[in-house]
C-alpha positions in Angstrom: -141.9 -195.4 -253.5 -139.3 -196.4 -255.9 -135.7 -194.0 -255.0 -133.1 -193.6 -257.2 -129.6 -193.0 -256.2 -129.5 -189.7 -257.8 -132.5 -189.0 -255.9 -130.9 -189.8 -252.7 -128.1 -187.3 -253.3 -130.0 -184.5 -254.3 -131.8 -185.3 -250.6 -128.7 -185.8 -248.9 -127.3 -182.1 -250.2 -130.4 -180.3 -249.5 -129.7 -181.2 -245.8 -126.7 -180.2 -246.2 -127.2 -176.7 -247.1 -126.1 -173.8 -245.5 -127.8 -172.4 -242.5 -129.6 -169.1 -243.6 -130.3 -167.6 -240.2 -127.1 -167.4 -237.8 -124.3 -169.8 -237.9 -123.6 -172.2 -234.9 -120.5 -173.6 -236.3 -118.7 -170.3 -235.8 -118.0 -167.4 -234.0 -119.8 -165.1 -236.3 -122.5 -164.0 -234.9 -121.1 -163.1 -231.8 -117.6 -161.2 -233.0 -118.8 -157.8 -232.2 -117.8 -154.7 -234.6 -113.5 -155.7 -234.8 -113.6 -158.1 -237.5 -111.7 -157.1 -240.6 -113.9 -159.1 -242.8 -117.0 -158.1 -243.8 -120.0 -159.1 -245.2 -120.5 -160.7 -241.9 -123.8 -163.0 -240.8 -127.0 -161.3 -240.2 -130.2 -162.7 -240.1 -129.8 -163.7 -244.3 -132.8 -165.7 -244.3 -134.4 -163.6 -247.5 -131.0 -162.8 -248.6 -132.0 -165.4 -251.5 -135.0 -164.2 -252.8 -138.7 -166.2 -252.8 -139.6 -168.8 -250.4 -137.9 -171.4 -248.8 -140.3 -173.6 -250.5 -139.3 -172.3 -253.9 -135.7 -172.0 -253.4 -136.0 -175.9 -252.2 -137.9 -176.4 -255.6 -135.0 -174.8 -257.4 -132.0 -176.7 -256.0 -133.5 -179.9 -256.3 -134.6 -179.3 -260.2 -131.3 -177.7 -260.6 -129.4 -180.8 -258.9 -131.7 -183.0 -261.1 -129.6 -181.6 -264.0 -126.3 -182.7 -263.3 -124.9 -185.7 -263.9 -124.9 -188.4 -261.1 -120.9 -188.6 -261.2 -121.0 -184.7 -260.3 -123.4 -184.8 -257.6 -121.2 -186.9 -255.8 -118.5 -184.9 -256.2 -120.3 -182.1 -254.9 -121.8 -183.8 -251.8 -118.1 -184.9 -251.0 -117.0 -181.5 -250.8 -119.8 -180.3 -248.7 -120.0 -183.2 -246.8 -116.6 -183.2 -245.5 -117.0 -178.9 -245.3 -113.9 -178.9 -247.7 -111.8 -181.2 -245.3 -111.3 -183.6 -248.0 -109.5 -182.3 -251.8 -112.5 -183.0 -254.0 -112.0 -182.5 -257.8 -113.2 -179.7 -259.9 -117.3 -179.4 -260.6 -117.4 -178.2 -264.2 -120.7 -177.2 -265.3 -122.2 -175.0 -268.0 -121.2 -170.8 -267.1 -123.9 -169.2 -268.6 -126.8 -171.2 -266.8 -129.3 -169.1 -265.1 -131.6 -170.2 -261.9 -134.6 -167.7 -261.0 -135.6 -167.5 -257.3 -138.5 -165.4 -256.7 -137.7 -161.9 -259.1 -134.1 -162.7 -258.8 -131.9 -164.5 -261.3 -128.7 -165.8 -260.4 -125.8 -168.1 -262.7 -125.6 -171.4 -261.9 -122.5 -170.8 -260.0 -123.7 -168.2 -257.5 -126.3 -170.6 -256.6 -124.5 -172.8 -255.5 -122.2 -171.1 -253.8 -125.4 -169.6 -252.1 -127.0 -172.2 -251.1 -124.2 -173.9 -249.9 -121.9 -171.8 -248.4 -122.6 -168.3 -248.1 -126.7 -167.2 -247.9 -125.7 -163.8 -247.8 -123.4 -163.6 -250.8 -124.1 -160.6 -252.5 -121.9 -160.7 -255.6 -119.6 -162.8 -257.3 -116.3 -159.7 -256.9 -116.9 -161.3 -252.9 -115.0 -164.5 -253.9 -112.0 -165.6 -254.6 -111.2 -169.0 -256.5 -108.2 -171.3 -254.4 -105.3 -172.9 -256.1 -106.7 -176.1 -254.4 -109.6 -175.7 -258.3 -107.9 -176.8 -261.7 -109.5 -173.6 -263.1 -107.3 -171.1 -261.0 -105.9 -168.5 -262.8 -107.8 -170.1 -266.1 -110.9 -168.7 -268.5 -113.0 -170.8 -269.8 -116.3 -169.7 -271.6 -117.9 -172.4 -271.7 -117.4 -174.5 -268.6 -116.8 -172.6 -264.8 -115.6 -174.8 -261.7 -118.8 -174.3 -259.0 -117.3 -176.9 -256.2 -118.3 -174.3 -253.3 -115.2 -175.4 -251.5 -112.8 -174.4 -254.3 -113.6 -170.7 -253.4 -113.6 -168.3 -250.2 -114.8 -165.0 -249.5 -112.2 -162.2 -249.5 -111.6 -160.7 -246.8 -112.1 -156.6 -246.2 -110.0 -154.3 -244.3 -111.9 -152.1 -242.5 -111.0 -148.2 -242.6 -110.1 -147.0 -240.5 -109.0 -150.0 -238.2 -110.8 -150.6 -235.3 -109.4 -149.3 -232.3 -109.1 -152.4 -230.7 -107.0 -154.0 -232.5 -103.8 -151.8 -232.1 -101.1 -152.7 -229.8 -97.5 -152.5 -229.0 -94.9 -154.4 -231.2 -93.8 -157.4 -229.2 -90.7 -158.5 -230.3 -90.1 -161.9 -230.3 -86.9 -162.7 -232.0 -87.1 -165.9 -234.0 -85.2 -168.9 -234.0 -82.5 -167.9 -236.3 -79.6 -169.8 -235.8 -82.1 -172.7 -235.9 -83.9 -171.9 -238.8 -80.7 -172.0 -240.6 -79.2 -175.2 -239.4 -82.6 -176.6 -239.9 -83.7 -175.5 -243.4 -80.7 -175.5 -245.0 -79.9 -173.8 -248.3 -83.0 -175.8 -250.0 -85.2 -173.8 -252.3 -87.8 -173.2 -249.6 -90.3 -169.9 -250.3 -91.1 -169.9 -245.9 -90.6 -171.5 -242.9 -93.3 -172.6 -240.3 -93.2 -172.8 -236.8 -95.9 -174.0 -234.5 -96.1 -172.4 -231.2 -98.2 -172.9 -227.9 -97.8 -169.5 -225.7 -94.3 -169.1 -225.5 -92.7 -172.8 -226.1 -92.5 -173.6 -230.0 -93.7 -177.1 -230.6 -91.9 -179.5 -232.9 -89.4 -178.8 -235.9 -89.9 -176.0 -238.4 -91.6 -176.8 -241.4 -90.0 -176.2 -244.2 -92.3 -175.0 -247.5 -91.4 -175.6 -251.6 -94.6 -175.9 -253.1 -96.9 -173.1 -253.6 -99.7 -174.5 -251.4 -99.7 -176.0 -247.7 -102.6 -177.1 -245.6 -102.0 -176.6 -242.1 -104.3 -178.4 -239.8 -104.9 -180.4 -237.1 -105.9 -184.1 -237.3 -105.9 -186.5 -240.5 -106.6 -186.5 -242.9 -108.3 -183.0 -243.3 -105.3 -182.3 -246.1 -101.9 -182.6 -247.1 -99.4 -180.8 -245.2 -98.6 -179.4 -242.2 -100.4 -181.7 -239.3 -100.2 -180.4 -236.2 -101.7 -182.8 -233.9 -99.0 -185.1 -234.8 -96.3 -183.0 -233.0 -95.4 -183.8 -229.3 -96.5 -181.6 -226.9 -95.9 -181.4 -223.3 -98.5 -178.7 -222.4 -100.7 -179.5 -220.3 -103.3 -176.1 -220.4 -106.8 -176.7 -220.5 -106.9 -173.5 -222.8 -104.2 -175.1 -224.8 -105.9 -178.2 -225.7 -109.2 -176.7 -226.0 -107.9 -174.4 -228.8 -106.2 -177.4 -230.1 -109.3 -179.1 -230.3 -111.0 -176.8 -232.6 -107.9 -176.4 -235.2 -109.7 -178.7 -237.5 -108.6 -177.9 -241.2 -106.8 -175.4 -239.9 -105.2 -172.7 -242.8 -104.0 -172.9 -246.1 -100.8 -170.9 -247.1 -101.0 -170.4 -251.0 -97.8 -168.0 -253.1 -99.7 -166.3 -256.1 -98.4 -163.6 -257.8 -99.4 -160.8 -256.0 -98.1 -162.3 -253.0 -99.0 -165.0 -250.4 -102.6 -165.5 -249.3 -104.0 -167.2 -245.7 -107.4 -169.1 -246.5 -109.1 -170.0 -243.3 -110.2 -173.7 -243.4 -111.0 -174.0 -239.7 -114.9 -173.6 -238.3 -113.2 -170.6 -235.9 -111.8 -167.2 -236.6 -108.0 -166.9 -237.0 -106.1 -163.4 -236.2 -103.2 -162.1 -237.9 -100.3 -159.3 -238.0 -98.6 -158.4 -241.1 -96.4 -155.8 -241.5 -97.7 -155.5 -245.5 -101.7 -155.0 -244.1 -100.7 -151.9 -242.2 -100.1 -148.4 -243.6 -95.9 -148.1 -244.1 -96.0 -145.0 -241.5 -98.1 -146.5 -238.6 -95.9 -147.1 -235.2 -97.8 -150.1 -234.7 -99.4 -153.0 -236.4 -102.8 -154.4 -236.4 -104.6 -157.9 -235.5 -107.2 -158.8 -238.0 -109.6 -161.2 -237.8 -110.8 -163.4 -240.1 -113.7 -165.8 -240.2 -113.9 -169.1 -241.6 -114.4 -169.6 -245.3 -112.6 -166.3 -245.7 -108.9 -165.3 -247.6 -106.9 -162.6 -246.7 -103.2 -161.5 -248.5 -101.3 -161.7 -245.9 -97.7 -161.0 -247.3 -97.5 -158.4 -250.0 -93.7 -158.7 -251.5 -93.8 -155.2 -253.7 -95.0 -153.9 -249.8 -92.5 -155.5 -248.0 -89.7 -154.1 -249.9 -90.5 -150.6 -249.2 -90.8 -151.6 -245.6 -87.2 -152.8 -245.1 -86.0 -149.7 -242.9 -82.5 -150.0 -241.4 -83.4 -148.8 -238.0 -86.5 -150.8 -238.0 -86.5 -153.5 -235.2 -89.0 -155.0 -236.4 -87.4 -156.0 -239.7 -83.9 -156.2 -238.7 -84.4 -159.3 -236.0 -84.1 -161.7 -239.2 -81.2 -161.5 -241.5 -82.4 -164.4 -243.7 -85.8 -163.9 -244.2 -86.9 -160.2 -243.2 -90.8 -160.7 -242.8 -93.0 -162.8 -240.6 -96.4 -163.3 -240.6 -98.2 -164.5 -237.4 -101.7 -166.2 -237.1 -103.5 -167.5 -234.1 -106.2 -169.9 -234.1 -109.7 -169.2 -232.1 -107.9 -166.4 -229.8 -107.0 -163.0 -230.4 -104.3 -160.5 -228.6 -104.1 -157.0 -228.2 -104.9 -154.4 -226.3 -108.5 -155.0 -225.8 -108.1 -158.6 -225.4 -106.6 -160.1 -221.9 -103.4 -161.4 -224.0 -101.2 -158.5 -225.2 -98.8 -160.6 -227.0 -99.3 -163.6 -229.4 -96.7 -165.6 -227.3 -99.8 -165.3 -224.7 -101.7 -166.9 -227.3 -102.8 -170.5 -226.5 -102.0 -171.8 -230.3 -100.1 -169.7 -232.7 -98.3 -169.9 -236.2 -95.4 -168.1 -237.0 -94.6 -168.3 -240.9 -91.3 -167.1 -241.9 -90.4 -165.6 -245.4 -87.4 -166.4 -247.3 -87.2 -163.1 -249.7 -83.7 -163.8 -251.1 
């Protein structure tokens, strides 16, 4: 039988859909009740109404309708599981798809199909500055690239008890951060750890997006397999292993955002995701595909308390945010202390 190319990608997507049932690309099916995100994975296999034979029907007469140039696009970016920038998919806003009794915009499902099966509602996502339409309206036209949006994450309330522990002050490299970064116009500094030995220079940040990941080319940024390490831990490099894309840093308005790139949870402390009167701050964990704000500046001004320890350690930038890939700590977790952690970041704010 006669194939067309257009044909062929509209195959070569349908295998790449999501998986509806379990996900054995990351750890959430087995996370237990901590997480802080939720609309976690359950058995979604009906979570898109009708048949699988149906909803196979519909993608491929859907896909059928978009232009060959766009299909590519789109099986770039699921392809490479957004590893690789892949431009805007701009297609009509107000198209509707019917599965079963249930209609859904063209948008939805896509982003259903393949990214998140159990997507509920489109007030779940958030777009990423990575999409040309961020922070834009237009009627007619709406980006639906899967990859140029992520689930927001969820604080849970109240906090699971698990996730509290003592503050573990680990002072920063001041006097280094200073000789190193300068007085350039940078909005944070990062620093790469593994347990207790930082790894490499600080990097310093300007734009209002970095990818921090791994190996290349899986974006443009921060790479941290190209840093010399001398640890040797079998922990160590297995955690390094499964970096991957890693995390995106993103300043918005409202403050600065941690998108989770990587196939494995990530865990982070914030000073601005805690109530102002708590004794201790919390780990939170968030699961791939997710976005969590992370640093809150109106927050963090009304946490600058002169006896405060915890926000008196650094006289240049104030705040830190720290995020560990694939382990957690606490006091439910062997590691008390992120500098137990096997691969950590430590992102520095500049809030002159």
């Amino acid at each position: 039988m006669f194939r067309t190319k257009r044909s062929g990608l509209v195959r070569r997507l349908w295998r790449s859909r999501a998986p509806v049932e379990g996900d054995g690309e990351t750890d959430r099916g087995t996370h237990g009740s901590g997480g802080c995100c939720m609309g976690k994975t359950t058995k979604v296999a009906k979570s898109i109404a009708g048949s699988e034979a149906e909803l196979k029907a519909l993608t491929h007469s859907t896909l059928k309708k978009i232009k060959e140039k766009q299909l590519e696009v789109l099986l770039q970016a699921v392809e490479s599981k957004g590893g690789v920038r892949s431009p805007c998919l701009l297609l009509p806003s107000k198209a509707d798809a019917k599965v079963g009794q249930q209609s859904y915009s063209l948008p939805m499902l896509l982003y259903k199909v393949f990214r998140w099966p159990d997507l509920r509602h489109s007030s779940e996502l958030k777009r990423l500055s990575c999409c040309e339409s961020f922070g834009k309206i237009n009627p007619e036209l709406v980006c639906c690239n899967p990859h140029h949006m992520s689930r927001l994450c969820e604080l849970e309330s109240p906090p699971p008890p698990y996730s509290r522990y003592p503050m573990d002050y680990l002072k920063p490299p001041d006097s280094l951060a200073l000789q190193e970064c300068g007085d350039r116009a940078h909005w944070c500094v990062v620093a790469y750890w593994e347990e207790k030995t930082r790894v490499g220079r600080l990097y310093s940040l300007q734009e209002p997006s970095l990818d921090i990941f791994y190996d290349l080319p899986q974006g443009n940024g921060f790479c941290l397999g190209q840093l010399c390490s001398d640890n040797k831990s079998q922990l160590v490099q297995m955690v390094r292993a499964k970096i991957g894309h890693g995390v995106q840093l993103t300043r918005e308005p409202d403050g600065v955002w941690v998108y989770n790139r990587s196939r494995y949870p990530i865990f982070i402390k914030s000073a601005t995701l805690d109530n102002p009167d708590s004794r201790t701050l919390l780990v939170h964990k968030v699961f791939p595909g997710f976005s969590i704000k992370a640093f809150d500046c109106d927050k963090a001004g009304s946490l600058r308390r002169p006896n405060d320890h915890e926000f008196t350690q650094q006289p240049r930038t104030g705040f830190t945010v720290q995020i560990s890939f694939v382990k957690g700590w606490g006091q439910c977790y062997t590691r008390q202390f992120i500098s137990s952690c096997p691969c950590w970041l430590e992102v520095i704010f500049n809030t002159r």
